[in-house]
C-alpha positions in Angstrom: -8.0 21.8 -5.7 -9.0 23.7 -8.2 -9.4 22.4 -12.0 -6.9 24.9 -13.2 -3.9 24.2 -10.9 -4.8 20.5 -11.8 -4.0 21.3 -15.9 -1.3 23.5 -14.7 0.2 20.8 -12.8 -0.3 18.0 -15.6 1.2 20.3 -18.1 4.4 20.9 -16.4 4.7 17.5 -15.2 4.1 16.4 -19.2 6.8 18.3 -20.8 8.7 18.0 -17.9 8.7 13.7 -18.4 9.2 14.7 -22.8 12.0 16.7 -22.0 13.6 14.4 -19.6 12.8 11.2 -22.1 15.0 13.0 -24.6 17.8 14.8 -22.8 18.2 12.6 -19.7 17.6 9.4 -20.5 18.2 9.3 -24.3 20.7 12.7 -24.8 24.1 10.4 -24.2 23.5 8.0 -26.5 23.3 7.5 -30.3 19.6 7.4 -32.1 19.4 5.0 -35.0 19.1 6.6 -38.3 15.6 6.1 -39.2 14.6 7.7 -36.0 17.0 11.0 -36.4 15.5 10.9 -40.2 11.7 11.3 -38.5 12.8 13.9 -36.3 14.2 16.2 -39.3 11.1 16.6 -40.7 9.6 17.6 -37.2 9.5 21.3 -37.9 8.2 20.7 -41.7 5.2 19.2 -40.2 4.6 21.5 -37.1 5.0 25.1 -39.3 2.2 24.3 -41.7 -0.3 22.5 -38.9 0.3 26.2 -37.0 -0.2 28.6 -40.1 -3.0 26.7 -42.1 -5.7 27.5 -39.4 -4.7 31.2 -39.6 -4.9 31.0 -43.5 -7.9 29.2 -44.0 -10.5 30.1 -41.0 -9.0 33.7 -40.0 -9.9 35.2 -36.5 -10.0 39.0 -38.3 -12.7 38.0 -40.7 -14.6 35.7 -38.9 -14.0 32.4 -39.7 -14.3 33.2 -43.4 -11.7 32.1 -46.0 -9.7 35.5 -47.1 -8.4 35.0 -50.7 -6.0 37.3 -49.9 -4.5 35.4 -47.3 -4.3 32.5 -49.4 -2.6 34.0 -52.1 0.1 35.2 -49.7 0.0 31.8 -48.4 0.4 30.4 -52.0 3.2 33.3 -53.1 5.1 32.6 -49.8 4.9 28.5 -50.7 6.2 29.2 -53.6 9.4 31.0 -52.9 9.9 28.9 -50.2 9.7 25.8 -52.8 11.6 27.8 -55.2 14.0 29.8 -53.5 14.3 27.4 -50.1 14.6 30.6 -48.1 12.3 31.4 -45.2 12.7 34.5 -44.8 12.5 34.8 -49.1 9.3 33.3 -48.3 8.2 35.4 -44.9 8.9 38.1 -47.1 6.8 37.3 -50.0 4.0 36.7 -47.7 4.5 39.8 -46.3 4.8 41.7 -49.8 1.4 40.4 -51.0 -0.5 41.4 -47.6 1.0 44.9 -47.4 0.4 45.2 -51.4 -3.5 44.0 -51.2 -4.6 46.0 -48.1 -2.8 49.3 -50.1 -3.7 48.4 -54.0 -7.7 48.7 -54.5 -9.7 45.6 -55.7 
């Protein structure tokens, strides 16, 4: 068999048996409190693992830290802190790209 059908099969299988843990087995009955107050902070750990890679070792430049990128980064943590608004903060990020690839430096 070959080695990719063998990961393809794993994978499915894997969040086929993570799925099932929480919806079959687990999605009928009540969780106790400290473990619903991990799971809220789930997608506050998972957003930053996913962006900081693209912020701090960009693909476009080769690896190399872009301090424009992390002054979006900064100017959309900020809002976001501030404001508590993603898309305030999407939006920020987005204003300071689009305003240092047009303004000259």
């Amino acid at each position: 068999m070959n080695d990719l059908w063998i990961v393809i099969i794993g994978m499915g299988l894997g969040s086929f048996g993570l799925r099932f843990l929480f919806l079959g087995l687990v999605g009928d009955r009540a969780m106790p409190d400290w473990l619903l107050r991990h799971l809220r902070y789930t997608a506050v750990a998972v957003m930053p693992a996913l962006v900081a890679p693209l912020v701090v070792w960009p693909t476009a430049t080769g690896g190399e830290t872009d301090p424009l990128r992390l002054t979006a980064a900064a100017a959309a943590l900020i809002v976001g802190y501030v404001w508590k608004s993603l898309y305030g903060a999407v939006g920020a990020g987005a204003a300071v790209m689009i305003a240092g690839a047009w303004l000259p430096f």
